[in-house]
N, C-alpha and C positions, 0 to 999 in steps of 0.2 A: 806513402803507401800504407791503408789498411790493411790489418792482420784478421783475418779471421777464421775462425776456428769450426770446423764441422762435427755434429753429436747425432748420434741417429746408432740404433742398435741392426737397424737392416742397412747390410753391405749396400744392394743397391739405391736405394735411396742417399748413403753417404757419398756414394760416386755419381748420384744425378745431379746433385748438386754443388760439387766440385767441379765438373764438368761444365756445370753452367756459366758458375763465376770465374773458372781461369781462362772458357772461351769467350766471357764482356769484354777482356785486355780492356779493362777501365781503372787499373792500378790497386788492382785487390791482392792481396798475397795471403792463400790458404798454407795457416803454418802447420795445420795438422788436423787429425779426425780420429772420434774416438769411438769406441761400439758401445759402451757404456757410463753412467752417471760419477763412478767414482775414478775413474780414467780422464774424465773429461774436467772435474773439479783438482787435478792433479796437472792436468795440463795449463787449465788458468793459472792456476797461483805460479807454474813454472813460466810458460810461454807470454802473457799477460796479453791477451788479445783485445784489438777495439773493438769485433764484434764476434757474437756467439750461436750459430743457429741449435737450435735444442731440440730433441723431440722430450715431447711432455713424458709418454709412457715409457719407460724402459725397464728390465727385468734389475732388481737390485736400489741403486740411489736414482733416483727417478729424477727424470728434466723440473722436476718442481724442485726436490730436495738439493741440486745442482745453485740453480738459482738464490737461493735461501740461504745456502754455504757462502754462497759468494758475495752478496749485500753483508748479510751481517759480519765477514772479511772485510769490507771495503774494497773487494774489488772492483775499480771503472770498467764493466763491460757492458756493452749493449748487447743486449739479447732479443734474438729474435724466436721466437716460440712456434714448432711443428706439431702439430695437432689431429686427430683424426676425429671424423664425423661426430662420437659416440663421445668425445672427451671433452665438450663445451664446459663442462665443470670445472675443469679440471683448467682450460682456461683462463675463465674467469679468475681462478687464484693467482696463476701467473702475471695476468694483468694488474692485478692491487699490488705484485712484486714489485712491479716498472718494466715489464720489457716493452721491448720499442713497438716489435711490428708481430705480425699471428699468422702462420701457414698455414693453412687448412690441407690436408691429402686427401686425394691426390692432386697433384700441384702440377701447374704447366712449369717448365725450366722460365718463362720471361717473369713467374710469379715472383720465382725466388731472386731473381734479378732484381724487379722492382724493390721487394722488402730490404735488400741490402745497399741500393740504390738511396732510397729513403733515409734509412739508418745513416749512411755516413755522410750523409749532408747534415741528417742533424748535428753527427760528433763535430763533425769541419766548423758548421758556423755557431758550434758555442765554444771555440775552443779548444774541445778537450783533447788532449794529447797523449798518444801512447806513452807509458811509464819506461817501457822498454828504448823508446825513439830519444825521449828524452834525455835519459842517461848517456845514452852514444854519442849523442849531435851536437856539436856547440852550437847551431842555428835557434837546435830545441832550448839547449840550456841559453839562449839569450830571452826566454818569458821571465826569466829569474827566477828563485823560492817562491812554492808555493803555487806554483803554476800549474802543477798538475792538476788539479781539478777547473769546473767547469767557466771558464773565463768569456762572457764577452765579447766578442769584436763585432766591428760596425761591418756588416756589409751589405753592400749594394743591391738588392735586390729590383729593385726599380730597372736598373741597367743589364741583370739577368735576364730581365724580359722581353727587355729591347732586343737583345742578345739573338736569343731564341727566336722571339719573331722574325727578325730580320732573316736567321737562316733557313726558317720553312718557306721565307716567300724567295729565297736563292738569289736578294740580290746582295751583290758580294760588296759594294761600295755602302750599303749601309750596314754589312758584318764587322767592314773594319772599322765605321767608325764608332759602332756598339760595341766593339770590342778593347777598342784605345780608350773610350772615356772610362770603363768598366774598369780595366787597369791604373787610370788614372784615378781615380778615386780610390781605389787599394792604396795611393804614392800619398794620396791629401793624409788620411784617414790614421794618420804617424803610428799606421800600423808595424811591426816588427816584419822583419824578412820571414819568420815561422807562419806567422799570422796570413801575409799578404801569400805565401804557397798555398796554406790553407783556402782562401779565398777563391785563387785560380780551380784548385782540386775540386771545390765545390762546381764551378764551371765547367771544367771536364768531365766529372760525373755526369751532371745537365744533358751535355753534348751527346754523348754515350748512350742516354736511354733515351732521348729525343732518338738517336741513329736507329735504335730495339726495338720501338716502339712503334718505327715507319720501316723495320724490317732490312735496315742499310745496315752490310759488316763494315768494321774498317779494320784493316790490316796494314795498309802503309803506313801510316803516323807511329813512331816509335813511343810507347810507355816507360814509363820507370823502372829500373829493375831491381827488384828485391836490395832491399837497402842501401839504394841510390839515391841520394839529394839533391832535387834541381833547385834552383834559385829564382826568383819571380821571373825574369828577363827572359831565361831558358825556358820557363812554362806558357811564358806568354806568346813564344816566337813558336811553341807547340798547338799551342791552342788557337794561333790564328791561322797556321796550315791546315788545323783540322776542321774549324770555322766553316773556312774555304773549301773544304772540300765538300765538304756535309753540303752548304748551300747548294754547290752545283750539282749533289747529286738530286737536292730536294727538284730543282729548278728542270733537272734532268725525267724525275717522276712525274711531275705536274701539280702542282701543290692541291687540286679539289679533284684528283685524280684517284680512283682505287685499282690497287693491285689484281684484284680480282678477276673486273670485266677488261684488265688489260692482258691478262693470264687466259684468260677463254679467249679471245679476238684472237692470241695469238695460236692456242691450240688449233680454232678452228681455222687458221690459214695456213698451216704448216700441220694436221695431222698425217700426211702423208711421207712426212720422213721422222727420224729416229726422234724421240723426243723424253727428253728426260723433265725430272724436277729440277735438277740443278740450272741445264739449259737455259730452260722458260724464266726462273729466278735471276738469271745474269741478264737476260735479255729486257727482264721488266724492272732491274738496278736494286730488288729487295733480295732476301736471304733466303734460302733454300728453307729453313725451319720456321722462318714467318709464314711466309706463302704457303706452305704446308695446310700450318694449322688454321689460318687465315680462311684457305680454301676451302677446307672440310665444315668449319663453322658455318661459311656463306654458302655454301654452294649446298652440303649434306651427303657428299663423295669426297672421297682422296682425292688426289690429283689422279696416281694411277687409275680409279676407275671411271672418271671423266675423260680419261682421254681414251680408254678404252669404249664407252657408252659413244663420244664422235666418233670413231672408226667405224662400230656396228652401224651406226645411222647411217654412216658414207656409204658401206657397203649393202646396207640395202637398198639404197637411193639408186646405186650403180648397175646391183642387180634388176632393178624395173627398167629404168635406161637402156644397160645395155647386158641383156637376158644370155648372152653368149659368150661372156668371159667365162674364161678358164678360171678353178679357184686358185692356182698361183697366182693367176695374173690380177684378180682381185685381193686376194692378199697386198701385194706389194704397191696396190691403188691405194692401199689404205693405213701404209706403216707397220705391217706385216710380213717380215724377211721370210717367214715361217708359217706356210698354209697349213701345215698342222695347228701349229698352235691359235691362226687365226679361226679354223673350224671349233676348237677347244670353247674362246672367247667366244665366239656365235654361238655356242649352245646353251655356253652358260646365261649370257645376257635375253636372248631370246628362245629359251627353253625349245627352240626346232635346229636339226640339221640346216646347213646350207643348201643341201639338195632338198631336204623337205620345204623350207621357203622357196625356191625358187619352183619345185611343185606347185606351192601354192601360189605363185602368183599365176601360172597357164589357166586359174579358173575363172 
């Protein structure tokens, strides 16, 4: 399990994205968060994290001065750099430092997913090892002296992709067998049991933002728990349940399928009953916070007011139809418990009363 460490002087920005990363359950463990630059260079050196998100500007030792403390320490952290619009300069320094990856605000929560995503595949497949893990674990101390820094291993990446492929197109007989040679080559490759966990975690990771990425939670498959050791065998018998499950949800969505026009087909045949965002998201196998943002992007409405915009169109389609409903009973034609609030939504959407349209249609 990665450790990583949250820097940000705004409260909420430090909980947007704690929030992010303990709801990926992709084996990240936030050991702590700090509101400031000399807090946060006081927690490295104590807590010794794999990775570090920074905001550049801070009142006092500032996310650059942080970084510069800690290189010239020696401390292994990867750092990932937050940033606002106006502070590209101030970037660029941090970049000639070495950080890994660069947030820009305001940030969607899958941004900061990805950057930390990214991050610890690089740490997995060079290697490098928490200083903190190491000490603890005889697994860890079986790299020997001198292994904490940035070591080498061979991995598979070839069979990653088979990997992957195989699970967006959901067929589950070529998951396990991308997933058995994948492993197999961790056994050739007279990797160490440290090393070949490594390897799997990099796969897990994979697995994880592929699932973010096509907007799949997963919550059955059990993760690691905070300073938990699995051993390759245990990880592998993890990773080919969740293989498996991923594929069939892929195979479940339709692999050249979008969420979207499957999210409107479904509004438009069921607006007449209760209809939520969660609903429509279990119903079309992605996440409530994908499909969200998903929807607003493609469509240029929330969800809320897309389902609100069909209901009005129903019910003025219903109103030329059939000119003598009552407005509860048009209300409740259209997903409306509440003819008040359904008059509310008609005014606002089409600036007239429901009496004044239906006025206007007698001309």
């Amino acid at each position: 399990m990665l450790r990583v460490l949250v820097v940000d002087d705004e409260q909420q920005c430090r909980d947007n994205m704690i929030e992010c990363i303990n709801q990926a359950q992709n084996g990240f463990e936030i050991i702590g968060a700090a509101s400031d630059g000399q807090e946060a260079l006081s927690m490295i050196r104590e807590l010794r994290p794999d990775i570090a998100l920074v905001d550049i500007q801070m009142p006092g030792m500032s996310g650059l001065d942080v970084i510069s403390h800690a290189r010239r320490e020696g401390l292994e952290v990867a750092f990932i750099i937050i940033s606002s619009y106006g502070e590209f300069t101030f970037a660029q320094t941090a970049l000639r430092l070495g950080v890994e990856e660069y947030l820009l605000k305001p940030f969607m929560p899958q941004d900061v997913c990805a950057a930390v995503y990214k991050v610890a595949k690089r740490i997995l497949s060079s290697g490098l090892l928490p200083a903190a893990q190491e000490a603890s674990s005889p697994q860890k101390r079986s790299f020997g002296p001198g292994m904490s820094s940035r070591t080498p291993i061979s991995y598979p990446f070839d069979l990653e992709r088979t990997l992957l492929d195989a699970v967006q197109t959901g067929k589950i007989d070529q998951i396990e067998s991308a997933l058995s040679r994948y492993y197999e080559a961790t056994m050739e490759n007279n990797l160490t049991e440290t090393a070949r966990v490594n390897c799997l975690t990099i796969l897990y990771i994979e697995l994880h933002h592929l699932a973010m990425n096509r907007g799949i939670e997963f919550t059955a498959v059990r993760t690691p728990a905070a300073g938990e050791i699995w051993d390759a065998a245990a990880f592998y018998g993890v990773l080919l349940q969740l293989a498996r499950d991923l594929g069939a949800r892929f195979a479940r969505q339709g692999v050249n399928s979008s969420a979207v026009p499957r999210a409107i087909a479904y509004i438009r045949e069921n607006y007449a009953q209760k209809l939520s965002l969660e609903q429509v998201a279990k119903e079309i196998y992605v996440s409530p916070a994908y499909l969200s943002g998903l929807f607003r992007r493609t469509v240029g409405l929330s969800f809320t007011d897309y389902v609100h915009q069909i209901r009005i169109e129903n019910a003025k389609r219903l109103m030329r139809e059939q000119p003598y409903l009552k407005n509860y009973e048009l209300s409740e034609m259209v997903g409306y418990p509440s003819d008040k609030y359904f008059a509310q939504v008609f005014k606002k959407l089409t600036g007239m009363t429901v009496y004044q349209y239906k006025a206007q249609l007698n001309y």
